[in-house]
N, C-alpha and C positions, 0 to 999 in steps of 0.2 A: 344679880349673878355676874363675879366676874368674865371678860370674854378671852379667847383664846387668845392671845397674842404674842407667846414664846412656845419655840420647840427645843427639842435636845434632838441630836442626831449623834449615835454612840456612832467610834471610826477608829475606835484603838485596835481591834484585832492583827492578829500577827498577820492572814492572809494565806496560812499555809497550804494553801490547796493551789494556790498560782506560782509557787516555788519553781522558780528562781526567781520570779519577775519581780515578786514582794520582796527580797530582800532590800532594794533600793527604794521600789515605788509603792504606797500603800497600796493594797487594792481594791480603793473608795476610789483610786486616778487613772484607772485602765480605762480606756477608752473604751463605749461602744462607738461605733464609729469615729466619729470627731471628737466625740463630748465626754468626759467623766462622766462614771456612773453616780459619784456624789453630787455632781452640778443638776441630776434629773431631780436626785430627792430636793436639793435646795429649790428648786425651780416648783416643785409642787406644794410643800411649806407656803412659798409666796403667794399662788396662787389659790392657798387656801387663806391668804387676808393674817399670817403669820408676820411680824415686824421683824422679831430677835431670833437668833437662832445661836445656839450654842454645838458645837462642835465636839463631843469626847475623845483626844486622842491616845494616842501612843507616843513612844518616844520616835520612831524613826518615821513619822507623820508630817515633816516639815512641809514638804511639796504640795499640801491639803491647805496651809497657809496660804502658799506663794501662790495658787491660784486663784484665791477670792482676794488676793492685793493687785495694787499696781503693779506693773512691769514700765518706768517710763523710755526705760531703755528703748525698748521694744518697742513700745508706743509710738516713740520719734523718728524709731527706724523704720516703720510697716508708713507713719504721715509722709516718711518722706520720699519715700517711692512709691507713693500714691495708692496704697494695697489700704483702703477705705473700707471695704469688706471683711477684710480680717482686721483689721484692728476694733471695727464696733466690734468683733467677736470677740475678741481677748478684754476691751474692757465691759462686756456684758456683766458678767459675773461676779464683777469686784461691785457692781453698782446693785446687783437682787436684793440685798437685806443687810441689815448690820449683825454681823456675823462676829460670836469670841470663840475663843478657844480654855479648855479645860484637857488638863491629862491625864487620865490614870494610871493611877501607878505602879498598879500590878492587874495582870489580867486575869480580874476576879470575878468573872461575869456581868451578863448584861446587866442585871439588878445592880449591878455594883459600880459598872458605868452611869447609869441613869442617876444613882446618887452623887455621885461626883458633881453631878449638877444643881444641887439642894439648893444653894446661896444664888446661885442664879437665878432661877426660878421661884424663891419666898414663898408667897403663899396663895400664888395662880396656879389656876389649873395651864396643863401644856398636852403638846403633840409631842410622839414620840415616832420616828421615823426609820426604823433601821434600812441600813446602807448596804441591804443585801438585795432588797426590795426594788423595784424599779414597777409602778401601777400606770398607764397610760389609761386614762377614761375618757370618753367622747363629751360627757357633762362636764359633772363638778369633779375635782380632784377626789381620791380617798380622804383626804385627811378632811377635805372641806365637808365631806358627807358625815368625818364622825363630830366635825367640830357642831354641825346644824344638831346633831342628832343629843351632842351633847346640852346643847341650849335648850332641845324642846324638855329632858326627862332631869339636867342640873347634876347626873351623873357620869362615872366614867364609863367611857364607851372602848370595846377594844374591836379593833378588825380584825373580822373572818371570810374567809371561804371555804367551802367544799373542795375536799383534797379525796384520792385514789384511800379506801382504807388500807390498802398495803404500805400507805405513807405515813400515818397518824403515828408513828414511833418517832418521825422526827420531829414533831411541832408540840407546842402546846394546844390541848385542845378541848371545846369547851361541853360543859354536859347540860345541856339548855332544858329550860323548865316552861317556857313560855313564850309565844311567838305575836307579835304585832307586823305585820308585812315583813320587813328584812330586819327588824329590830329585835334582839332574843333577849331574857331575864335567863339568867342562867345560875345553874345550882351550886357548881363548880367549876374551876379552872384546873386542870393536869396536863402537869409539863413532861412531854415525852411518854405516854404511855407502855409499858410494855406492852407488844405483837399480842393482838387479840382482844387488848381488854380498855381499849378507848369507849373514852360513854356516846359520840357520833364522830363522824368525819369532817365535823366542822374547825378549821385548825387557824390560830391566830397567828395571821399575817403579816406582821412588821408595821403594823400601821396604830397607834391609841394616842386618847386623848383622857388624859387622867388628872383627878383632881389632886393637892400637893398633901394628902393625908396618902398617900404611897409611902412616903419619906420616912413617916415611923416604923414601919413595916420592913422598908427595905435596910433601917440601920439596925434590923434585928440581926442581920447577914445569915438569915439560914441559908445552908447549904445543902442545896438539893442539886439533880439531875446534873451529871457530869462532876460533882465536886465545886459547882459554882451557885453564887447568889443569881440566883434567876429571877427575871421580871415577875414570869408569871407565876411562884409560888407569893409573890408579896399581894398581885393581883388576890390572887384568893384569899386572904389575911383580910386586905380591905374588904373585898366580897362579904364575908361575914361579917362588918360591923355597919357599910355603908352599900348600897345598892350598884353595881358591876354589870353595864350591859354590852352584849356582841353585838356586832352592827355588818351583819353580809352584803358589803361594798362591791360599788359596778365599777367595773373594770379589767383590763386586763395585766396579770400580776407575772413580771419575768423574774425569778431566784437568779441575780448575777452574782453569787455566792458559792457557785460552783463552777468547774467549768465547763460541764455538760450545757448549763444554763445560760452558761454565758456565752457561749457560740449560737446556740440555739437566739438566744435575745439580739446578738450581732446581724446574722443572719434575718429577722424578723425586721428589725431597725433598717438593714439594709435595703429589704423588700421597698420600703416607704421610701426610700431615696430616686434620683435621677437616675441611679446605678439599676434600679428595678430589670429594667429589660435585658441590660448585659448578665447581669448575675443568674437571672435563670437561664439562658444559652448555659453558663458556663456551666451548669448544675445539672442540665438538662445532659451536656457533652460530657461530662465525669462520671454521672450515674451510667450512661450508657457504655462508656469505658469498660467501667465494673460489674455489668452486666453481660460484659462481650467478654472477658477473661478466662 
């Protein structure tokens, strides 16, 4: 059995829920706090023992470049005023993985992104990591849980958790047939159900490791849910000819895909920082504000 050692991470999305900010900066480069939220996903790839990583972008995605490169500008200028702390920071991230870049060309959904990577990837299996996701685990990373999980069963594995069922309309989600501790055999895959008629609340979270027989499936380009090639209709396609298992991963999972989420995950990030003790005074001083008005 091949072993996992290349991801795709799709990053072409236009972004429009952060409008204005995406017009210039993707929104894979918004900081939570310091750090891009694309630098989390690539930092959990590596730590799941991933080499290659491929990147799917967009056209106005340069700035997604420029920070997994050198800067020596910078470099020389942060050595020679002795700022030693921030320069390991800046060249951290050029040093994680050897990282390319693929574009697509029209935004024709994630199925459609994921292909864009076919020649990349030949005929290994991979992780697929979407850049909306952000999972911090106290163990193994998600991806490292579905790459193990993938090794023990030789199939594809896709990440889930348990979502609100008033949420199941936005995710794809799966209708499981069979349970082994957190590892499901599942009967089908459905992207997006309509309000009411999801088969459970178990919804696939931006996290799979799938073998490279996706590829015939997804150059089928159906188009489903929203008008786009979706992952998870090609998922089910492989389902019925090769064995497709969920894999309910520990961890805590932030949507920075939104911007509900993504202040909520700021806030959350922030907590764990130095800042911890200021930040609840201030929190503590605004709510009572808004409770005194």
């Amino acid at each position: 059995m091949k072993k996992v050692r290349k991801a795709v991470i799709p990053a072409a999305g236009y972004g429009t829920r952060f409008l204005p900010a995406t017009k210039a900066i993707p929104k894979e480069m918004l900081p939570i706090i310091d750090t891009p939220t694309l630098q989390y996903i690539v930092e959990e790839a590596v730590a799941a023992g991933i080499e290659d990583i491929i990147i799917v972008t967009g056209k106005p995605k340069r700035a997604i470049e420029d920070h997994f490169d050198k800067n020596v500008e910078l470099e020389r200028e942060l050595e020679a005023k002795g700022k030693l702390d921030l320069l390991e920071k800046i060249k951290y991230p050029t040093n994680l993985a050897n990282i390319y870049y693929v574009r697509q060309k029209e935004m024709a959904g994630l199925g459609d992104a994921i292909l864009t990577a076919k020649s990349f990837i030949g005929e290994e299996p991979f992780a697929v990591l979407l850049g909306d996701d952000i999972v911090i685990s106290d163990g193994d990373t998600a991806t490292k849980q579905l790459i193990d999980n993938y090794e023990k069963t030789g199939c594809s594995i896709v990440g889930v958790q348990k979502i609100d069922d008033n949420q199941t309309h936005r995710y794809g989600i799966i209708d499981p047939k069979g349970k082994e501790e957190r590892l499901y055999e599942v009967n089908k895959f459905v992207e997006k159900p309509a309000k009411g008629t999801a088969p459970s609340n178990l919804a696939i979270l931006g996290r799979y490791v799938l073998t490279p027989g996706i590829f015939k499936h997804l150059e089928k380009k159906f188009v489903g849910a929203g008008g786009e090639v979706q992952l998870t209709d090609a998922i089910q396609m492989l389902n019925e000819e090769e064995k497709v298992y969920a894999y309910d991963f520990d961890g805590s999972r932030y949507d920075v895909g939104e911007t509900d989420g993504f202040i909520k995950t700021t806030i959350d990030f922030a907590l764990k920082t130095d800042f911890r003790d200021e930040l609840i005074a201030y929190m503590k001083e605004k709510i009572n504000q808004i409770e005194n008005k």
